[in-house]
C-alpha positions as CSV (number, residue, x, y, z in Angstrom):
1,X,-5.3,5.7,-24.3
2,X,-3.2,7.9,-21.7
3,X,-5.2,8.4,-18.7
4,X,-6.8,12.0,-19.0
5,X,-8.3,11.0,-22.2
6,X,-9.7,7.4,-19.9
7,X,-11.3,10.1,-17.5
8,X,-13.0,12.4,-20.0
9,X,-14.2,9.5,-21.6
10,X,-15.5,7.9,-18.3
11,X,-17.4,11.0,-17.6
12,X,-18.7,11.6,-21.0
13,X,-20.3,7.9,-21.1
14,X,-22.1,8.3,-17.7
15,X,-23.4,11.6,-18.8
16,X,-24.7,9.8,-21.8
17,X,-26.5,7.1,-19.9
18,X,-28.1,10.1,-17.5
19,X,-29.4,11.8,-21.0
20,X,-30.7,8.7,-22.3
21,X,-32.6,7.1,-19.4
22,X,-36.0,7.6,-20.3
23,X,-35.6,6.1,-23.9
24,X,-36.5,3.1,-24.4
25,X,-34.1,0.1,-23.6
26,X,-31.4,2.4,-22.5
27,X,-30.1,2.3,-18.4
28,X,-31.9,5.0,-16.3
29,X,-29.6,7.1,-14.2
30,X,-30.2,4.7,-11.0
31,X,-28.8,1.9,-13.5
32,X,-25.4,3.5,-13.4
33,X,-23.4,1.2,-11.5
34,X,-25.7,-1.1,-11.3
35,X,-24.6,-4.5,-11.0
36,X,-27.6,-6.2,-12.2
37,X,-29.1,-9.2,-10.5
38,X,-26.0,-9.8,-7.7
39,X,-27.4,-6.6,-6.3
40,X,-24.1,-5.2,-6.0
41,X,-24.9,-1.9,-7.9
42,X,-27.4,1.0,-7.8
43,X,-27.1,4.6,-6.6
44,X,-27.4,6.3,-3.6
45,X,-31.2,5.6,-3.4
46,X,-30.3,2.1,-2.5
47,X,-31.0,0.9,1.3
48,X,-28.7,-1.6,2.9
49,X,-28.9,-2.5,6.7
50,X,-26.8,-0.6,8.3
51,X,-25.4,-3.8,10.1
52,X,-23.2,-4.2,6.8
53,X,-19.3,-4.4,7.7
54,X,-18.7,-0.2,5.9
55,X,-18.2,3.2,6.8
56,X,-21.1,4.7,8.9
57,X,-19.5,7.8,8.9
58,X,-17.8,11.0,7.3
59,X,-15.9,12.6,10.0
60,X,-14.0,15.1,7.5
61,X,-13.5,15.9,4.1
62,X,-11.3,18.4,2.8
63,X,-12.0,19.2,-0.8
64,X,-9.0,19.7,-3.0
65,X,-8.5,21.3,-6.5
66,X,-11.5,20.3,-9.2
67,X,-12.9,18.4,-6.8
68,X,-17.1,18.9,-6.5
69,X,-18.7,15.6,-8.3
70,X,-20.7,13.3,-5.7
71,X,-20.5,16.4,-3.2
72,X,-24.3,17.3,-3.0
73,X,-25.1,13.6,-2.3
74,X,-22.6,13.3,0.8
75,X,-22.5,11.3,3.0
76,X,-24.2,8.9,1.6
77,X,-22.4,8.3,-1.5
78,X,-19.3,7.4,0.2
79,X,-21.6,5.3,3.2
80,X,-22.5,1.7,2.6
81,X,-21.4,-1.3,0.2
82,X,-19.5,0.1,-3.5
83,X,-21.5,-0.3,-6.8
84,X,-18.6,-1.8,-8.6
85,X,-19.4,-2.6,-12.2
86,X,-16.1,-4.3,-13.0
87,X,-12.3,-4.8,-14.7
88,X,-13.5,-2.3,-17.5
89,X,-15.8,0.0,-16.3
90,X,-15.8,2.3,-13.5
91,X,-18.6,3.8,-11.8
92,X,-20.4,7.1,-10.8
93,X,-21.1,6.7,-7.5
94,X,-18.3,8.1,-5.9
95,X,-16.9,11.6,-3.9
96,X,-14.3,13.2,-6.5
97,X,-11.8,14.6,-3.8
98,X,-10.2,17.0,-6.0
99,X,-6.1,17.2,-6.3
100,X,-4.6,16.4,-2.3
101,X,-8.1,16.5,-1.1
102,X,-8.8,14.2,1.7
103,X,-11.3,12.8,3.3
104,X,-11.7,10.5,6.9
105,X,-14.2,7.6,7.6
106,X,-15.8,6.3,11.0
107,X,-17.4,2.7,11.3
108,X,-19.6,3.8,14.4
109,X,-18.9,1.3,16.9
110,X,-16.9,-1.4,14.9
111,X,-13.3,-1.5,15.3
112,X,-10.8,-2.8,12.4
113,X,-9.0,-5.6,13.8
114,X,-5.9,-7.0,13.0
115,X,-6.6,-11.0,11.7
116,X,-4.7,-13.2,9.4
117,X,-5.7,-11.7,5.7
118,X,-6.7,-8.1,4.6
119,X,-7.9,-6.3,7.2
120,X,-10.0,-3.3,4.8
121,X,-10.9,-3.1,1.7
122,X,-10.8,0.7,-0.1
123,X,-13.1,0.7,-3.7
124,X,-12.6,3.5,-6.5
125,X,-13.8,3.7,-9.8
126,X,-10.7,2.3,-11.4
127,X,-10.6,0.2,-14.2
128,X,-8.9,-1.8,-17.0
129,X,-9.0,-0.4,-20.7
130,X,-9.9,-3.1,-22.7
131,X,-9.6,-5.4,-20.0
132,X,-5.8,-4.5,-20.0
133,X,-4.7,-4.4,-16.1
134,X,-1.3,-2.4,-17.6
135,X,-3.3,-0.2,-19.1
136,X,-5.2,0.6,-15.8
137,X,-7.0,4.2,-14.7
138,X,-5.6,4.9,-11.6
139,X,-5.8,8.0,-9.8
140,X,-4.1,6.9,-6.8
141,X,-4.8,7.7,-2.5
142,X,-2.9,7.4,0.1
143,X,-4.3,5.6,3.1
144,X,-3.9,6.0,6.6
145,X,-5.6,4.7,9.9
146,X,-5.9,5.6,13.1
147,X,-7.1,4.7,17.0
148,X,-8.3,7.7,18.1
149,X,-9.3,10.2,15.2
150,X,-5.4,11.9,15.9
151,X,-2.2,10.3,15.7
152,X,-2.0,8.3,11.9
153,X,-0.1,5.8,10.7
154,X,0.7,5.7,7.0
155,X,0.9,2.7,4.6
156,X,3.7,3.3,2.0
157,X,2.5,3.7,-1.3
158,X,4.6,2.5,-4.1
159,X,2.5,5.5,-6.5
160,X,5.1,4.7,-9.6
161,X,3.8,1.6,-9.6
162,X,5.4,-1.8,-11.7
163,X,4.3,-1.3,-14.9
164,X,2.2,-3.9,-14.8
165,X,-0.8,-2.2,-13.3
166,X,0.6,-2.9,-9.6
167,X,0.5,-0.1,-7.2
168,X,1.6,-1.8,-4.0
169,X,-0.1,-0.2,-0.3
170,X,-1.6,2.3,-3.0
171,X,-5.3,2.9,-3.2
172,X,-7.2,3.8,-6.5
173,X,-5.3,1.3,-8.4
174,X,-7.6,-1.9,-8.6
175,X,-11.5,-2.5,-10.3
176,X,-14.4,-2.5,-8.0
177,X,-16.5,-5.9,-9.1
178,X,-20.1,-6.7,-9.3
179,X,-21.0,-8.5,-6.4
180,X,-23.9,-9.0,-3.7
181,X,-22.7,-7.2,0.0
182,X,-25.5,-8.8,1.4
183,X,-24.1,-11.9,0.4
184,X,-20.2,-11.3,0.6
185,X,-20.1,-11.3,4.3
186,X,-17.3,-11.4,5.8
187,X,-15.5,-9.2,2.6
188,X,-13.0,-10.8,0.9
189,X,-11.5,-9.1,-1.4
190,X,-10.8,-12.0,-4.2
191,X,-14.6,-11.3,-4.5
192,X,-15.4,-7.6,-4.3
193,X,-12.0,-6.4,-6.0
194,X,-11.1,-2.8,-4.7
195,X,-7.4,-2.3,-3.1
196,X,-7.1,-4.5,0.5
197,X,-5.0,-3.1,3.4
198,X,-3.9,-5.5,6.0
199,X,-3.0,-3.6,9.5
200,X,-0.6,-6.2,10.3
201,X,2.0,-4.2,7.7
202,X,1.7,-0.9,10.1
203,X,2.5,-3.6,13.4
204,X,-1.2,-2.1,14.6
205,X,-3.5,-4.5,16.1
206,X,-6.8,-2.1,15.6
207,X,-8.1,1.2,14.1
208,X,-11.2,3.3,13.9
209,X,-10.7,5.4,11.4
210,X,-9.5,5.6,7.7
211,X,-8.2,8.7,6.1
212,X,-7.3,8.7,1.8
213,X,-5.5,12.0,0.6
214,X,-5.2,12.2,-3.1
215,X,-1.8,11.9,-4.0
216,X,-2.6,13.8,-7.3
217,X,-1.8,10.9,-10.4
218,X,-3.4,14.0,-12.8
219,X,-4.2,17.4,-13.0
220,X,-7.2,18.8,-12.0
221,X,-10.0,18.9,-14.9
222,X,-12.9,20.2,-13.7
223,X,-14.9,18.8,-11.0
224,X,-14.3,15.4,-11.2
225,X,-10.3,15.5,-10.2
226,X,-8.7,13.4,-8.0
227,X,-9.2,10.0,-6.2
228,X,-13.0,9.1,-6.9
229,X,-14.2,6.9,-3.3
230,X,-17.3,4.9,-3.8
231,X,-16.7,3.0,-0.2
232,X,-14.8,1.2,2.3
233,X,-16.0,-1.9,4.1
234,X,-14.1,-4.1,6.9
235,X,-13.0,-7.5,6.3
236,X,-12.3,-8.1,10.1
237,X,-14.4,-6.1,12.7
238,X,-15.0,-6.3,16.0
């Protein structure tokens, strides 16, 4: 399965789901994502305290070609804990930034510190055909942080990847899985999957802010292009 055929399909299955929630045993729409009992799912009716190590805030967003999907439910849908549903499934609630959009995040008053470990944690909807990692739909972002909102420092991004379903200082390139953020505090990202970022690699001892830009893996197809941001959370904080 190349990986425009793993979008459409990806799309076509949560649309399928939306139709089908009021029949019978079949997921209603705030069941996409879910993650069941470990609470780690939902939609963007969900409530979490807002004491919760994520993003409290958009501070920009630039929308790129095809982008559009998750727009009218901003900010919320990229605010807040992920609803990761796992290695083979990705899910809906996410921003589509279109081809090169971007987008920057503010954590209100916490501060990303540099400790021993991952540092942040960025979730997508990626995911693992058949459980495959090789075989994983990325559409990859390129991550950035900053002090003040202005001057950026870049993480390299290794976007051709290893072949093994590797995408080194990439973002977009590993599963979001079911698990409880009210329980998984401090985040570690053994537990909540998504792709870690450790500010130690930049020589930085703190940020504020996170920008991802698209780095454009496929072509835009309608309004669901691009990297596909469910959430960042902070594994050290301050």
């Amino acid at each position: 399965m190349d990986a425009c055929n793993a979008k459409m399909i990806r799309w076509a299955l949560g649309l399928s789901l939306l139709l089908l929630g009021g029949c019978g045993n079949a997921p209603a729409a705030a069941d996409i994502g879910a993650a069941g009992a470990g609470g780690g799912g939902g939609d963007s009716e969900v409530l979490y305290p807002e004491t919760l190590p994520y993003a409290r805030s958009v501070e920009s967003f630039t929308r790129g070609e095809g982008a559009g999907f998750g727009e009218s439910s901003l900010p919320d849908v990229v605010l807040g804990p992920p609803r990761g549903m796992g290695e083979r499934s990705g899910s809906l609630h996410v921003l589509s930034l279109g081809v090169g959009g971007e987008i920057v995040l503010g954590f209100g008053e916490r501060t990303i510190v540099d400790e021993p470990g991952p540092d942040f944690v960025v979730f997508e909807n990626a995911f693992w055909p058949g459980g495959v990692q090789s075989m994983v739909y990325a559409e990859l972002g390129e991550v950035s942080v900053s002090e003040d909102g202005e001057t950026w420092l870049t993480f390299p991004c290794d976007s051709e990847g290893d072949g093994e379903g590797g995408f080194g200082g990439c973002a977009g390139a590993s599963p979001t899985l079911e698990f409880d953020p009210l329980a998984l505090v401090p985040l570690d990202a053994a537990a909540s999957g998504g792709d870690a970022f450790d500010l130690a690699d930049l020589e930085l001892a703190s940020a504020r802010f996170v920008k991802i830009i698209d780095l454009g893996t496929l072509e835009p197809a309608g309004t669901s292009s691009g990297f596909d941001l469910d959430a960042v959370g902070l594994a050290h904080q301050q």
